[in-house]
C-alpha positions in Angstrom: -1.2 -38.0 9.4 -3.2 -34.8 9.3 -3.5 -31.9 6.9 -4.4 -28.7 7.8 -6.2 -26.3 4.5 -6.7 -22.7 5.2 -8.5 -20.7 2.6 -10.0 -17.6 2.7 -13.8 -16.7 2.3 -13.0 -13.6 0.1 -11.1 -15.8 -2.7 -10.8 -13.2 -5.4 -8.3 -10.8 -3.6 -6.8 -11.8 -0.1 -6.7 -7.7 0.3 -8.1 -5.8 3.1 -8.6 -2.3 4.8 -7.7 -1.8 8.5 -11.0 -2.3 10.1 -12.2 -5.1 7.6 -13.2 -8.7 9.1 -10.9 -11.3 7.9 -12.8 -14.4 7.5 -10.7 -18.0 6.6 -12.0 -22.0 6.6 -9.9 -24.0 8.2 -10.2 -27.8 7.7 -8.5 -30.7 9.3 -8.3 -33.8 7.6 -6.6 -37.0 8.9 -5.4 -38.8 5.7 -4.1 -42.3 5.4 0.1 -42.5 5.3 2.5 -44.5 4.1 2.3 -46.9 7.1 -1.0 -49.4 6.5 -1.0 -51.3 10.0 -2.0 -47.9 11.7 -5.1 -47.4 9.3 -7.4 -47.7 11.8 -5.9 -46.0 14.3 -7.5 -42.2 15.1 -5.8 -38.7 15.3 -6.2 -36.7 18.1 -5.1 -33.2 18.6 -5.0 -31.3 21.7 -5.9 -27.6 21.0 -5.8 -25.3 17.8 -6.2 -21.5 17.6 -6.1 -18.9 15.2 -4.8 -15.4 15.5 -3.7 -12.3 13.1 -0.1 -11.2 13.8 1.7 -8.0 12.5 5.5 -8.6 11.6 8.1 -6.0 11.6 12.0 -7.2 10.0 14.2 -3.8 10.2 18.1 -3.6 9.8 18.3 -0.6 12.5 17.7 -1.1 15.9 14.6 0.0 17.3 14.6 0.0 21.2 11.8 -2.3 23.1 11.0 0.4 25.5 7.6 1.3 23.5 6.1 -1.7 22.9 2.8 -2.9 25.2 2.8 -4.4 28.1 -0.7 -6.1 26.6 1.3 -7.8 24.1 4.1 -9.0 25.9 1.4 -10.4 28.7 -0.8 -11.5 25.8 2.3 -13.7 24.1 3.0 -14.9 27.5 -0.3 -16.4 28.4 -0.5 -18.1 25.6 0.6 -21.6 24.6 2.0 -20.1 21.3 4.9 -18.3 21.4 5.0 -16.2 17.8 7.9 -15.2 18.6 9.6 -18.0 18.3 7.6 -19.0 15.2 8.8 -16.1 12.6 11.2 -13.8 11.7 10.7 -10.2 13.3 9.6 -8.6 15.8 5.5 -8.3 16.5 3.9 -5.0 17.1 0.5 -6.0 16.9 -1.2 -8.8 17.3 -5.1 -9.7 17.6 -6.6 -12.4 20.6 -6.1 -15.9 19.8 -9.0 -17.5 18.5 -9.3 -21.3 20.2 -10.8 -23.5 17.3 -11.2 -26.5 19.1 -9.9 -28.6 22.1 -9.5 -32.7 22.1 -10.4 -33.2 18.3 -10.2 -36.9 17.5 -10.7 -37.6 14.2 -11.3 -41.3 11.9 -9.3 -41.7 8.8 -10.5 -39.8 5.7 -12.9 -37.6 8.5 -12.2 -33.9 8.1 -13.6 -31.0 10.2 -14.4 -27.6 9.0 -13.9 -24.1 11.3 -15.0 -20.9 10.4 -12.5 -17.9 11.8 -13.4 -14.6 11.5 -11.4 -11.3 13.0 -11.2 -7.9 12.7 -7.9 -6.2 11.0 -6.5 -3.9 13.7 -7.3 -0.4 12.9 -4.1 1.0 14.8 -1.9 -1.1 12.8 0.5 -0.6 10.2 -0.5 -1.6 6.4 1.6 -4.2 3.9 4.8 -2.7 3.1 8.9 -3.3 3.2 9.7 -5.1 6.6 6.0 -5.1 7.7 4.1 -8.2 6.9 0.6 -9.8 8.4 -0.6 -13.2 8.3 -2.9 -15.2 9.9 -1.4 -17.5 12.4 -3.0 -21.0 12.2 -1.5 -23.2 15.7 -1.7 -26.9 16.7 -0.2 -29.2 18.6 -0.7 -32.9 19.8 -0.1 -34.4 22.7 3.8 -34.5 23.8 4.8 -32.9 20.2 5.4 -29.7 19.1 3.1 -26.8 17.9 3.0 -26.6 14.4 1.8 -23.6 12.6 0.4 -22.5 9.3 0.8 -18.8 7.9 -1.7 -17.2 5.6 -0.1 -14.0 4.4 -2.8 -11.6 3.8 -2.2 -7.8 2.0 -3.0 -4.8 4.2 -4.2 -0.9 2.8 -4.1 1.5 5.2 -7.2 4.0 6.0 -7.1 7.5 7.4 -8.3 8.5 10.2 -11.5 10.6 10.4 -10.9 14.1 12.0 -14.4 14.5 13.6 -16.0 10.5 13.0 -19.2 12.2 15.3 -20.2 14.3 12.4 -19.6 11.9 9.7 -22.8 9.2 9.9 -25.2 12.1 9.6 -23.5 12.5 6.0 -23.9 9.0 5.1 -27.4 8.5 6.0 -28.6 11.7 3.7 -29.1 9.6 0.8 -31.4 7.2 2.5 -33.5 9.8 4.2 -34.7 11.3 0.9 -36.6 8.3 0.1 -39.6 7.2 2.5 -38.5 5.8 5.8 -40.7 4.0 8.2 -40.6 5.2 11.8 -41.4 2.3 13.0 -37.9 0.0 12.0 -34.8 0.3 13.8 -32.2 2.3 11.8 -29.5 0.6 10.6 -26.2 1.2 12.9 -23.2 2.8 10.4 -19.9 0.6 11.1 -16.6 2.6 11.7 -14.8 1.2 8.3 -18.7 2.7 6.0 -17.4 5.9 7.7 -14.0 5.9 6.7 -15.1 4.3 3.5 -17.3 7.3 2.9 -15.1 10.0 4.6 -12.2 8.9 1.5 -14.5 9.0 -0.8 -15.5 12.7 -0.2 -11.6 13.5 0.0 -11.0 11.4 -3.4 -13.5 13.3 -5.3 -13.0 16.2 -4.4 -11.7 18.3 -7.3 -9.8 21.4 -7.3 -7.5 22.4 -10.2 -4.2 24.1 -9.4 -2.2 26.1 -12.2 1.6 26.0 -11.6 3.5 28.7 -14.2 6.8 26.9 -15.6 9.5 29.1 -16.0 13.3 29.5 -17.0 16.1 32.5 -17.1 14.5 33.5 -20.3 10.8 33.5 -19.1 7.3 32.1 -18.8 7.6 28.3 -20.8 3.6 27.1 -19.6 1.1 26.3 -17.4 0.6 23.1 -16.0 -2.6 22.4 -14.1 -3.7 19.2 -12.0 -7.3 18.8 -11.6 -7.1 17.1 -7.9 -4.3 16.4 -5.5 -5.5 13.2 -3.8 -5.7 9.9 -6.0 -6.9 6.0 -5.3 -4.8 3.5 -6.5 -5.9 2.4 -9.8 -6.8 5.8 -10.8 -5.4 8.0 -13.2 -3.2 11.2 -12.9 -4.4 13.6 -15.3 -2.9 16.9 -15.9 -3.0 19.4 -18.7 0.2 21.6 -20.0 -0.8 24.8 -22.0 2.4 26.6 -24.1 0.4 28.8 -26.0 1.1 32.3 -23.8 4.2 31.5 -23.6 6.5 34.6 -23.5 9.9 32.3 -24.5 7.9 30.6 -27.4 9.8 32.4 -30.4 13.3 32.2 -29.4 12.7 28.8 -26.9 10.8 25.9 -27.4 9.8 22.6 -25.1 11.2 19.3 -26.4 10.2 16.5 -24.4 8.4 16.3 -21.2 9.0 13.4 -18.5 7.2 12.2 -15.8 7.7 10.4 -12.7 5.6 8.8 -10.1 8.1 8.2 -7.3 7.5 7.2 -3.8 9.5 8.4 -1.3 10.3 5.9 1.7 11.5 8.0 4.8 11.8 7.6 8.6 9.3 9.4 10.6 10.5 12.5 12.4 9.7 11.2 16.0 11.6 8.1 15.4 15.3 7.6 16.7 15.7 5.8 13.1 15.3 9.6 11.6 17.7 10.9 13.9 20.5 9.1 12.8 19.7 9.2 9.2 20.0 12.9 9.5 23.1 13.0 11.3 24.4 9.9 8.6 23.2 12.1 6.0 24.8 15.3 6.6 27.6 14.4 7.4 28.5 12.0 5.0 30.1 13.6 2.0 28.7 11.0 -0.8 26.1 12.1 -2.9 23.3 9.0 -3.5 21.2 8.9 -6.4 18.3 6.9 -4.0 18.7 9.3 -1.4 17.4 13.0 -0.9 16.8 15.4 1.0 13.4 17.2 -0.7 12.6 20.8 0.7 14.5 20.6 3.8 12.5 17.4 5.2 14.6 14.5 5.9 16.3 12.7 3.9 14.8 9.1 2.2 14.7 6.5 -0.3 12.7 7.3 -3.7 12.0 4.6 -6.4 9.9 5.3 -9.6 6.7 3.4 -10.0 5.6 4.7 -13.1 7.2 6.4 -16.5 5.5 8.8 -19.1 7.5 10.5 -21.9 6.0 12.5 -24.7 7.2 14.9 -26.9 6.1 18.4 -27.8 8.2 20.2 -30.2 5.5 22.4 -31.9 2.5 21.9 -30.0 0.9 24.3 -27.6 -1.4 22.3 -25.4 -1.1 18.2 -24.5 -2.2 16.2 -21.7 -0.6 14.5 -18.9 -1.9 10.6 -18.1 -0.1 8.8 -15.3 -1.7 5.2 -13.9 -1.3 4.9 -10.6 -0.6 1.2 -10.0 -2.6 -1.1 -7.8 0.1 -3.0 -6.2 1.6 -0.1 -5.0 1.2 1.0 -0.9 -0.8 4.1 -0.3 0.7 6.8 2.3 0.8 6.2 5.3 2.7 7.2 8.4 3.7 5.0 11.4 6.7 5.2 14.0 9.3 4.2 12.3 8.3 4.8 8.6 6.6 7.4 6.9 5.8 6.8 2.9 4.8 9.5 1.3 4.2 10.5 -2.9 5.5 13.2 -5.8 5.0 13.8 -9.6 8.9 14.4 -10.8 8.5 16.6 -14.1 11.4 17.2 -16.3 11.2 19.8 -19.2 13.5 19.8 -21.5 14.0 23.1 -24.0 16.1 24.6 -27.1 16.9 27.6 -28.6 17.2 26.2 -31.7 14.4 27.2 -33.5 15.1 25.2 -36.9 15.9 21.3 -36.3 16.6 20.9 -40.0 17.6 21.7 -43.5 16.1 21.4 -46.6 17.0 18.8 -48.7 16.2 19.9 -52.4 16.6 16.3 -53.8 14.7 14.1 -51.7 12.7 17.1 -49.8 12.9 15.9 -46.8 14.6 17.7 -43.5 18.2 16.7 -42.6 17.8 16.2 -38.4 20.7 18.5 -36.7 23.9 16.2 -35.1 23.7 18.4 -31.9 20.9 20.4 -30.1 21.9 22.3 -26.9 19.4 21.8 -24.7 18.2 23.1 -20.7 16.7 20.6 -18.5 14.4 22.0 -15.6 13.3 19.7 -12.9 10.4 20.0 -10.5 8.8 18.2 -7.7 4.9 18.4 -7.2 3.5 16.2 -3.7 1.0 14.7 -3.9 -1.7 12.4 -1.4 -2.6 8.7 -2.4 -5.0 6.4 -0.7 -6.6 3.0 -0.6 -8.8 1.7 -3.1 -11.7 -0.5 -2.1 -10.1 -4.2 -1.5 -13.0 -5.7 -3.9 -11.6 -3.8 -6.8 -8.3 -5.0 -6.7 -8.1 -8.4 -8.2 -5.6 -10.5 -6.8 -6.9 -14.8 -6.3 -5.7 -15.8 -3.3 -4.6 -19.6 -3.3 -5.4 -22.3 -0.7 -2.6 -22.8 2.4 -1.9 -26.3 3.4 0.5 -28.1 6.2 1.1 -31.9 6.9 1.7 -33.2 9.9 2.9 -36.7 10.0 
């Protein structure tokens, strides 16, 4: 029998960007079975290829009139139907890779292949429905192709506006030091470009101020410093109460916020036209569904909770992690993922929250406060993080074939 191991060069995090080489071992080992009288006998396998392949399991029903001809051609040419392999529909796939053709190995002989390809940069990242692996194929002679499935995790990059003006940014920093004329300069790939374009948008700060305010006047200020974020980086905010107008007959309790991402169908899909018409005329109101600013309606889940109070205070700060499992925005045909802070301030107009007590002297807390609740939603932009920073091992693949 023969076992095929599939383990990928980058083994810290199986993570990369659109644009980023994928590079896996692949090793085929004939090992000795159960049955002894065939110990000597040699394996032989026919052919083995590699290939990346995009999944795509929806519950609506997306007509095939838009996919490419090049990938039904493609699928067809080949001896490996992927189709037929996994669950979904594919909407991108990369060239299969031949590894090898008549491969006879001995027992206890193993062979080592090195594959290496290029994450598509027009494809969609790792998210709910969408999934990429690498496609490992083989097949002997009169049985059936067996495959192996490395799943790999996918962050999306933005495109560049202008990618013409962009490398004379990046090579700045290595023309201030002394160049010789006489050495080739080195060629800037696409994904240093992108890498360096979301880095300028990242850093970029520029604080906003957004007044708070009720029926009974100004409560605060809250300003954020920036309003594009990485994953793994932190949300920080300020909130300032001290010119408040309301502060002597009003105050602010608590303060909640919410990192929610909001998971809606893009507006040139067919799947967005009939969630619109679902929507409005469906008389249910659906705490997961929404319908933010007149934009269509979509699915919102909470990745991340922060509470604090501020009865008597007149500045704190806001901290929200942005988790790194998490899928940046992104926008494709069917989907579009997009993020918001959710604040919710909560105030009283009770100014005393207890009474004395002369033998203990301590306050008695109140039984009942009447309180007003504002809500507010703040969008915001999140990109991808550099792969290398994300830790994530990625564990070795294996298949038998008997």
């Amino acid at each position: 029998m023969i076992e095929i191991k599939a383990k990928l060069v980058r083994a810290d995090a199986a993570i990369y960007a659109t644009g980023e080489r994928v590079e896996c071992l692949i090793e085929f080992v004939h090992k000795v079975g159960e049955n002894v009288e065939n110990v000597n006998n040699d394996e032989n396998l026919a052919w083995a290829s590699a290939q990346l392949h995009c999944y795509r399991k929806t519950s609506f029903s997306v007509s095939s009139q838009g996919k490419s001809l090049d990938l039904s051609e493609m699928i067809g040419k080949t001896a490996l139907d992927a189709v037929t392999q996994a669950p979904g529909d594919i909407i991108i796939t990369t060239k299969p890779k031949i590894l090898f053709c008549d491969l006879k190995l001995k027992v206890n002989e193993s062979k080592i292949y090195f594959f290496s390809e290029f994450v598509p940069r027009n494809g969609p990242p790792t998210y709910k429905g969408h999934d990429i692996k690498l496609t490992i194929a083989t097949q002997r002679v009169k049985s059936k192709v067996q495959t192996l499935a490395v799943p790999i995790r996918v962050l999306p990059i933005p495109p560049i506006a202008r990618p013409d003006e962009l490398p004379i940014t990046v090579e700045t920093n290595d023309e201030l030091a002394p160049t010789n004329p006489f050495l080739e300069k080195r060629e800037v790939s696409e994904l240093e470009t992108s890498w360096h374009h979301l880095k300028n948008v990242i850093a970029r700060r520029a604080p906003k101020f957004y007044r708070i305010s009720n029926k009974r006047g100004f409560v605060g200020r809250f300003c954020l410093f920036k309003p594009a974020y990485k994953l793994g980086e932190d949300i920080v905010g300020s909130l300032d109460f001290a010119n408040s107008s309301v502060v002597y007959n009003s105050r602010d309790l608590n303060d909640s916020f919410y990192l929610n991402s909001l998971d809606a169908a893009s507006v040139a899909s067919e799947v967005a036209a009939n969630n619109l018409h679902k929507f409005s005329t469906s008389g249910s109101n659906n705490n997961n569904k929404e319908d933010l600013c007149g934009e269509q309606a979509g699915e919102v889940t909470t990745q991340v909770t922060s509470h604090q109070v501020c009865y008597a205070m007149l500045q704190t700060q806001v901290v929200v992690p942005i988790p790194l499992h998490v899928t940046p925005s992104f926008r494709t045909d069917l989907v579009d993922v997009r993020w918001r802070l959710h604040f919710e301030f909560v105030t009283s107009t009770m100014m005393n929250f207890g009474k004395e007590n002369p033998v203990e002297g301590e306050l008695q807390s109140p039984s009942k406060i009447p309180v007003e609740t504002m809500m507010w939603n703040l969008p915001i932009s999140i990109y991808s993080a550099n792969p290398l920073q994300i830790y994530s091992p990625s564990q070795a693949h294996s298949l038998l074939i008997k």
